[in-house]
N, C-alpha and C positions, 0 to 999 in steps of 0.2 A: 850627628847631623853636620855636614858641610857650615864650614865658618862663615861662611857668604850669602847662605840661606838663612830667611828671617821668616817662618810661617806662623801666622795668627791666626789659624781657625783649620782644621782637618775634617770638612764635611764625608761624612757617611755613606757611599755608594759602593754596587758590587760592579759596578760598569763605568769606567768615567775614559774621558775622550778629551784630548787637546786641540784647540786649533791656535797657530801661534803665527806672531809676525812682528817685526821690528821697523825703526826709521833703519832705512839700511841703503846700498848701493843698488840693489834689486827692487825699487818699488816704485815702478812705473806705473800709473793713475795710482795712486795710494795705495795700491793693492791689498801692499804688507804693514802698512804704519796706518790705512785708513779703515781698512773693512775690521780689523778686531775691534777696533774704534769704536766703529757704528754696533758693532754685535754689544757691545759692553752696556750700551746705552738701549738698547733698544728690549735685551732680555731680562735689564738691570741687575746685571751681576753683581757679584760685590769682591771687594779686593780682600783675598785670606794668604799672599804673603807676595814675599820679593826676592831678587837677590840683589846684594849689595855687592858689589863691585868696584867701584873708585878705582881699583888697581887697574882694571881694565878700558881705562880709557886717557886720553892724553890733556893736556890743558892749552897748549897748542903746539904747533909746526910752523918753523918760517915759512915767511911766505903766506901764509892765511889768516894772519891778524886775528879778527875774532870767530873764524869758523869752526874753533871745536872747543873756544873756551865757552864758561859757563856768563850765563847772560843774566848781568845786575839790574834791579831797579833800585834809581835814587831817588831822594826827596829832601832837600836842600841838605844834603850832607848826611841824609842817616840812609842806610840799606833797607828797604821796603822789604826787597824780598832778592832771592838767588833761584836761578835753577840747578837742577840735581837732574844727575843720570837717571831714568828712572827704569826696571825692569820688574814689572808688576804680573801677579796672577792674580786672575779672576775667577767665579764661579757662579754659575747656579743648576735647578733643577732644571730636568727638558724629561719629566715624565719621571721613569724610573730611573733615568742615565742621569748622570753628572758632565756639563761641559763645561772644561775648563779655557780660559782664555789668556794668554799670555802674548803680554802687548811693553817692550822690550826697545834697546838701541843696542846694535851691530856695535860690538867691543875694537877697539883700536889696537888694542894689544894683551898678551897672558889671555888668548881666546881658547887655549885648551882647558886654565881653569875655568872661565866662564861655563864653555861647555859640561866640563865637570859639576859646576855646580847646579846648570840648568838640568842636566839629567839626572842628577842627586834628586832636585825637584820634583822632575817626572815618577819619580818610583819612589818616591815618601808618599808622595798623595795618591799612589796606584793608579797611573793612566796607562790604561791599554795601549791607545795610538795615539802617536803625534801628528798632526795634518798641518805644515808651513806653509804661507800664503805669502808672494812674491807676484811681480811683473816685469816686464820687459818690454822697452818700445820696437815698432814694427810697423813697417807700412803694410795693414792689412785694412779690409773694407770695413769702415766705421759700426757698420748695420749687420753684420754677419756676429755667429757664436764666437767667443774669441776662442784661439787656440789656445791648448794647456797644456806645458810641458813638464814636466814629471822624473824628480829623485827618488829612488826608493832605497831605504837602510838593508832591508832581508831579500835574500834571492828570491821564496817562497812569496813576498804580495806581489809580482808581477803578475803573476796569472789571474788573482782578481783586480789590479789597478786596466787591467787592460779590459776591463768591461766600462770603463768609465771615459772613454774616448779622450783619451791623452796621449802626446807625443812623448815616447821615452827619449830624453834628450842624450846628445851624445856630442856635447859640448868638452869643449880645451879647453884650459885658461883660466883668468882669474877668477878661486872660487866665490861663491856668494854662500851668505850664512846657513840657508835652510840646505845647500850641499856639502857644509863643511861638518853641520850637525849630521845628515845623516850618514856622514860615512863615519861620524863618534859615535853614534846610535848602532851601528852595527858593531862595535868593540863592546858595546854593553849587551848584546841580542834584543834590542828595542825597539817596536815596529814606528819608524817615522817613513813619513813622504811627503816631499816639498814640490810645492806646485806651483808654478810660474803662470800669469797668465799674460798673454801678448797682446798688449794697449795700443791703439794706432798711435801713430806719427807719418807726419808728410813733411818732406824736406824736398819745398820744392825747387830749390837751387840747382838740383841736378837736372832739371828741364828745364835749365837758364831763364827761371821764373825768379822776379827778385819780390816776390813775397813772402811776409815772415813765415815761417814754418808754424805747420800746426800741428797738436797733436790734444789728445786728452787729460786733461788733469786728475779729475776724479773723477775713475771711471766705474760709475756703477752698472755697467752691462759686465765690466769683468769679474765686479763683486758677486754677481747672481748667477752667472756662470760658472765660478768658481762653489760658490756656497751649494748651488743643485749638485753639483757633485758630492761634497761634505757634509752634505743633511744628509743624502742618500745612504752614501759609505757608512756614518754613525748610526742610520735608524734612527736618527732625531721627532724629522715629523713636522718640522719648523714653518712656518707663515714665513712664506718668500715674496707674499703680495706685496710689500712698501719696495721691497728691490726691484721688483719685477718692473712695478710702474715707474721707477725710476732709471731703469734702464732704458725702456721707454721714451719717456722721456728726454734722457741724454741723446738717441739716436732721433728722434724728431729735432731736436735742437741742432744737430748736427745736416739735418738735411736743408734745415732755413740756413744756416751757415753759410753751406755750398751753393746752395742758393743764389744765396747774394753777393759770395765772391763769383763765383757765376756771370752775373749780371751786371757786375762791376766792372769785372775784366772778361767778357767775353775770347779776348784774344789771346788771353792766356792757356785755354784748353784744360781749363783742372779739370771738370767731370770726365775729360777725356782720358786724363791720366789718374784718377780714378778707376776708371773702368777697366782699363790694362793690369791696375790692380787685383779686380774682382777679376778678371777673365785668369789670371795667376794660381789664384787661391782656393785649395782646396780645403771645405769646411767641414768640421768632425761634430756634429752635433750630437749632445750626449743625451742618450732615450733610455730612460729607466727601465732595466727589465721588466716592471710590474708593467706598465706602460706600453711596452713594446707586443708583450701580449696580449694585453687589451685591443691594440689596433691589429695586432693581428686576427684577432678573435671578430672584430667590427669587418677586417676585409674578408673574412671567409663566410658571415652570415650575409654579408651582401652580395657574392657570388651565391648561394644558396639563393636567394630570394630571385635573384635573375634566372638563374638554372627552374625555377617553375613554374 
């Protein structure tokens, strides 16, 4: 077994499934560092192993003082406590499937072993698919489905990731982890796909508005957006109702907001440029096959009933 992997428990499944995310350069509303978060808690997983790493991250860089060292508590001179990198998996039952969770920090450096040893991981515990969960900010309408853009390791899932209403990105530039993995994930034949989802932001400086910029922190409509696709894809079966109403939620929240900058600065025209927004944006809302035939099924018995 890889010298970096530390596993304490190998639960028992013929089916197991990954969803993974890290503190990383890609997690706009918490996407990636917050929703495995809340999954851990909420399915009450339990922790069956790590990778250890050290090697893989730096203690600082000029210039950023304490941004990537590790952060002490004191108490009149004695060390309370320290933090540690942490790259943790999780598990529990979802019926007969096993999901596994792995909630992780983006390596600084020696990121091919890390990758090494996180896919070491993936095929010691037998996971089928890996599913990475990332965001990106974007000025799109706060209230609409967010959009989801979409890495795939094997040529062969495109043809079913495209029933799940995602944008295949076709991005340059500097990578982000869930796309550096899966183009390792293809050197191994490993089905992974990283999926971004795109969090609002309004930077309203460029309509020489001198209000702070806003944008989403924790965005639970892109957590439930994200997750109905990855309950779907595993055959989970999951209670998405605490997300759901929380998304909800965050989009009402957001409408008192506009609201009141609205009414504050009427002369500034944000719902204006808001709406130039929405008039922009075109939204991919994702309708579950089973779903999509049911209403199909509901529009062809209510032409029947009109036809007699």
């Amino acid at each position: 077994m890889n010298e970096m992997i530390r596993l304490y428990e190998r639960p028992l499944n013929q089916v197991n499934y990954m969803i993974a995310g890290w503190e990383q350069w890609a997690d706009a509303g918490e996407n990636s560092s917050g929703l495995p978060a809340y999954l851990i808690e909420q399915l009450g997983a339990r922790r069956v192993a790590e990778i250890k790493g050290d090697e893989c991250y730096l203690f600082q860089m000029p210039g950023t003082h304490h941004l990537m060292r590790p952060q002490v508590k004191l108490k009149n001179g004695h060390c309370v406590s320290m933090s540690e990198h942490r790259n943790e998996l999780w598990f529990t039952h979802i019926g007969d499937k096993g999901l596994y969770i792995f909630l992780g920090e983006e390596p600084h450096l020696n990121e091919k072993a890390y990758a090494n040893a996180f896919f070491d991981l993936v095929q010691e515990v037998g996971i089928r698919r890996v599913v990475s969960v990332g965001g990106v900010y974007g000025a799109m309408p706060f209230e609409k489905e967010r959009e989801v853009s979409c890495v795939y390791s094997l040529p062969r899932l495109r043809q079913e990731l495209g029933r799940y209403a995602v944008r295949f990105s076709n991005y340059e530039g500097g990578t982000t982890i869930g796309s550096f993995l899966a183009y390792h994930a293809e050197l191994r034949g490993i089905e992974m796909v990283a999926m971004n989802a795109f969090s609002p932001a309004y930077e309203f400086v460029r309509m020489g508005i001198t209000v702070q910029a806003m944008r989403v922190e924790e965005d639970w409509k892109s957590w439930y957006d994200l997750m109905r696709r990855i309950d779907y894809m595993f055959g989970l079966g999951l209670d998405l109702s605490d997300l759901e109403e929380r998304a909800q939620n965050l989009v009402d929240a957001w409408v008192t907001k506009i609201d009141e900058l609205d009414a504050k600065h009427a002369e500034l025209g944000v719902k204006d440029y808001l709406s130039s927004i929405a008039a922009d944006f075109v939204e991919r809302p994702f309708v579950p096959l089973d779903q999509a035939w049911s209403e199909l099924d509901e529009l062809l018995n209510d032409n029947d009933e009109q036809g007699e």
